[in-house]
Backbone bond lengths (Angstrom), bond angles and torsions (degrees), N, CA, C in turn:
res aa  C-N    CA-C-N  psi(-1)  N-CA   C-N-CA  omega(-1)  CA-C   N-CA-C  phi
1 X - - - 1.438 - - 1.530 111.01 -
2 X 1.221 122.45 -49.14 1.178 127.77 157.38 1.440 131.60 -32.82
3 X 1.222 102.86 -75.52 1.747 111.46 146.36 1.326 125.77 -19.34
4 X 1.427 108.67 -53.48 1.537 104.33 166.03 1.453 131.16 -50.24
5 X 1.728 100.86 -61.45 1.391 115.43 -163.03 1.702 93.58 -65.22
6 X 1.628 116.09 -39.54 1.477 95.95 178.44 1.404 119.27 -39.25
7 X 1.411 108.81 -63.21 1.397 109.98 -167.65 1.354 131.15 -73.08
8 X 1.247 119.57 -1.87 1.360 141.91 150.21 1.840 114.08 -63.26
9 X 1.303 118.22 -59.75 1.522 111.92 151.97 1.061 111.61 -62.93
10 X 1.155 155.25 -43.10 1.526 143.23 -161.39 1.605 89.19 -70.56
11 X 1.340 130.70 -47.13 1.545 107.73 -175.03 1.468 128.18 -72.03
12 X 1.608 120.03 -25.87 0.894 153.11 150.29 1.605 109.68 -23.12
13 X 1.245 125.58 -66.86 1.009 136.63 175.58 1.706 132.20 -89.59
14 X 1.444 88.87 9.37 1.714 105.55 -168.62 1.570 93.10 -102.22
15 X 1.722 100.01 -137.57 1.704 114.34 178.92 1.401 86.53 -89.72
16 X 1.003 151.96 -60.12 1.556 115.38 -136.95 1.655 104.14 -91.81
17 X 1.352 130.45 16.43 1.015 117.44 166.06 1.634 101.90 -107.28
18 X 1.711 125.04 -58.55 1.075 101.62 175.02 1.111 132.38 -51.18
19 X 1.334 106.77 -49.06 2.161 108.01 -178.57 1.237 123.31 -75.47
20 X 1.441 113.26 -9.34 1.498 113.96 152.30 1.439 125.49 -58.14
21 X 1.546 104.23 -35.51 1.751 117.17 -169.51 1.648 82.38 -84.07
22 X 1.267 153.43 -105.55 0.942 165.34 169.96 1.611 100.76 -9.31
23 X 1.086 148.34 -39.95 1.446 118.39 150.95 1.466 122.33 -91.08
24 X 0.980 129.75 11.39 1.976 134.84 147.55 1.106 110.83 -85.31
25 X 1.446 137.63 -6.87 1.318 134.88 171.36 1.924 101.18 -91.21
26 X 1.251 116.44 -12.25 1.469 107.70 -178.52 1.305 108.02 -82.85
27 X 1.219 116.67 -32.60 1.929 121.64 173.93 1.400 109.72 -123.54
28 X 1.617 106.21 143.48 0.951 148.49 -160.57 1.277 110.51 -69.40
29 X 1.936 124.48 -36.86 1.903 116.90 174.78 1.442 80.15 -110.52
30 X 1.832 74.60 146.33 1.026 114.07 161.88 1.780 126.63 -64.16
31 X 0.982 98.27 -7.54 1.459 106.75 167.67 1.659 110.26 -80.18
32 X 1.221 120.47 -64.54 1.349 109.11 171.10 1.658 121.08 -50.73
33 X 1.514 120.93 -46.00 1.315 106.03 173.54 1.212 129.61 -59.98
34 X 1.781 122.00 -18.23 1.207 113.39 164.94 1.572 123.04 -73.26
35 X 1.337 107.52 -18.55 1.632 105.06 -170.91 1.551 82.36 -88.24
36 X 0.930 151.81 -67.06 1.747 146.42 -161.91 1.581 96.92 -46.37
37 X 0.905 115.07 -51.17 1.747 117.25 -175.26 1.742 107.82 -63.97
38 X 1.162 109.64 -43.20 1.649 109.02 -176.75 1.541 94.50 -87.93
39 X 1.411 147.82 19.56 1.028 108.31 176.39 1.657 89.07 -125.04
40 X 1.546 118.70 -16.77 1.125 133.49 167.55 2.186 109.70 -53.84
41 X 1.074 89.39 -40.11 2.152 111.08 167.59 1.532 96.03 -42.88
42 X 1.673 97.11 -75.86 1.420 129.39 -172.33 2.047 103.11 -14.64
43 X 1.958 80.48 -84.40 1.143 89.80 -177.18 1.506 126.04 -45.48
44 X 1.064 118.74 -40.98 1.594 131.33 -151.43 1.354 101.07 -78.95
45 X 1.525 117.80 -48.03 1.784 110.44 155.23 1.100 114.91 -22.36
46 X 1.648 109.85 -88.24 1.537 113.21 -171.28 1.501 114.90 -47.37
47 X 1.107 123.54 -20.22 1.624 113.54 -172.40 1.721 107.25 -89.91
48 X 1.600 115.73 -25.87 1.208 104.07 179.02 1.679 105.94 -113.17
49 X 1.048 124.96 -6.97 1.365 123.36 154.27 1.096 114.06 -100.49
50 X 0.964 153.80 64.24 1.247 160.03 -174.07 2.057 117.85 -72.46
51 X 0.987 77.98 -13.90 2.064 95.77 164.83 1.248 121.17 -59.04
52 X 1.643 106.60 -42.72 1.210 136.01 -172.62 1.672 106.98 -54.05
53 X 1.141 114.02 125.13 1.649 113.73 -176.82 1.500 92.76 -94.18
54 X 1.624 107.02 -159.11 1.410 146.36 158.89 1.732 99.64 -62.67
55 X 1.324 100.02 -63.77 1.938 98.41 -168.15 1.293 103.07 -51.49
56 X 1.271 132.45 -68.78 1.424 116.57 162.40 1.610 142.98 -56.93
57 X 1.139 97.96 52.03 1.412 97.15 171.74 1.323 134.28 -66.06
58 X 1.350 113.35 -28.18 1.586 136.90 -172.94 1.124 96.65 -104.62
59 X 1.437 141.93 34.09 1.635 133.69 163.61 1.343 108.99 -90.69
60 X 1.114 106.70 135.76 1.887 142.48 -169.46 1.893 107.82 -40.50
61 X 1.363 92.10 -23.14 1.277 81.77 166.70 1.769 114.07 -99.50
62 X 0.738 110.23 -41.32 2.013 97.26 168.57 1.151 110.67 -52.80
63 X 1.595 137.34 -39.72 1.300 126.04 -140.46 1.837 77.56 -92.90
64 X 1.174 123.59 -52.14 1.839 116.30 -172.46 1.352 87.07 -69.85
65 X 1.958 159.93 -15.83 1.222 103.41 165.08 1.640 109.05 -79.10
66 X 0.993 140.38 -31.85 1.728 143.59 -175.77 1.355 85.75 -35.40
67 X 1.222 116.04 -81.34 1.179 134.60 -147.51 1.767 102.48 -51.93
68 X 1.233 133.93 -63.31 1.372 136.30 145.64 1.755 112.33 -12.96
69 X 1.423 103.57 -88.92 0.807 110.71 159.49 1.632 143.04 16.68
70 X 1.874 100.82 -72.47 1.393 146.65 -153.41 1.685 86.96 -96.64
71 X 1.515 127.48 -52.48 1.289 121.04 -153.89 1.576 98.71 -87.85
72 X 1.435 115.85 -35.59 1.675 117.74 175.38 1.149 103.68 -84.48
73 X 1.051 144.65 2.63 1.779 135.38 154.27 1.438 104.24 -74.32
74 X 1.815 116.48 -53.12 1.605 102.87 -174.35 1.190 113.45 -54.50
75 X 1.365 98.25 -51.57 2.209 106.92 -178.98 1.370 103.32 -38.16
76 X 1.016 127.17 -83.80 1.643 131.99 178.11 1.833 97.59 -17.85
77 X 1.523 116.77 -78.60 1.510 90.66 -157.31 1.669 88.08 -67.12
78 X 0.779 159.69 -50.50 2.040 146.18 -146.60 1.493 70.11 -59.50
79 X 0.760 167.85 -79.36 1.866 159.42 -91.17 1.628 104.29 -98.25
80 X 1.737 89.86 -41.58 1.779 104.40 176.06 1.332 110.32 -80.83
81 X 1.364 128.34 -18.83 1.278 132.20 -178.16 1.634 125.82 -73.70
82 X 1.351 90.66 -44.94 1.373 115.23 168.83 1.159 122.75 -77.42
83 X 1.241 123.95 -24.13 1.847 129.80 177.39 1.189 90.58 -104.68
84 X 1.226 162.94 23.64 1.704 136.57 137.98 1.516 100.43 -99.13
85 X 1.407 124.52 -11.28 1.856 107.63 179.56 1.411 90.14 -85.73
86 X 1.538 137.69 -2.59 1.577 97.12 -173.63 1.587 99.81 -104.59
């Protein structure tokens, strides 16, 4: 359980949470900031796990960074959405 929540903060505070928020803040739907944010996850797996093959594609740590990823990309654009109407 522990294990988990680490790596749930560890992404949080890595690339796919900051550069997810920081590339969903460059566009305006939320549809694009989630795919920039999950693919920003994507990458950042392979670059710091790099062990990680093809057979594991669906290991617990890619799918919580996407998923990270995916939710700080939308935030970012709602963040941009909301700070240009005021």
């Amino acid at each position: 359980m522990l294990e988990t929540l680490g790596l749930i903060a560890g992404n949080i505070l890595n690339l796919p949470g900051i550069l997810g928020l920081a590339l969903g803040m460059m566009s305006r739907s939320p549809l694009v900031g989630c795919i920039l944010g999950a693919l920003v996850g994507l990458a950042s797996t392979y670059i710091f796990f790099s062990d990680l093959g093809v057979s594991t594609l669906l290991s617990p740590e890619l799918v919580i960074a996407m998923i990270i990823g995916a939710i700080f990309g939308t935030l970012g654009s709602l963040i941009r959405r909301k700070g240009a109407t005021v």
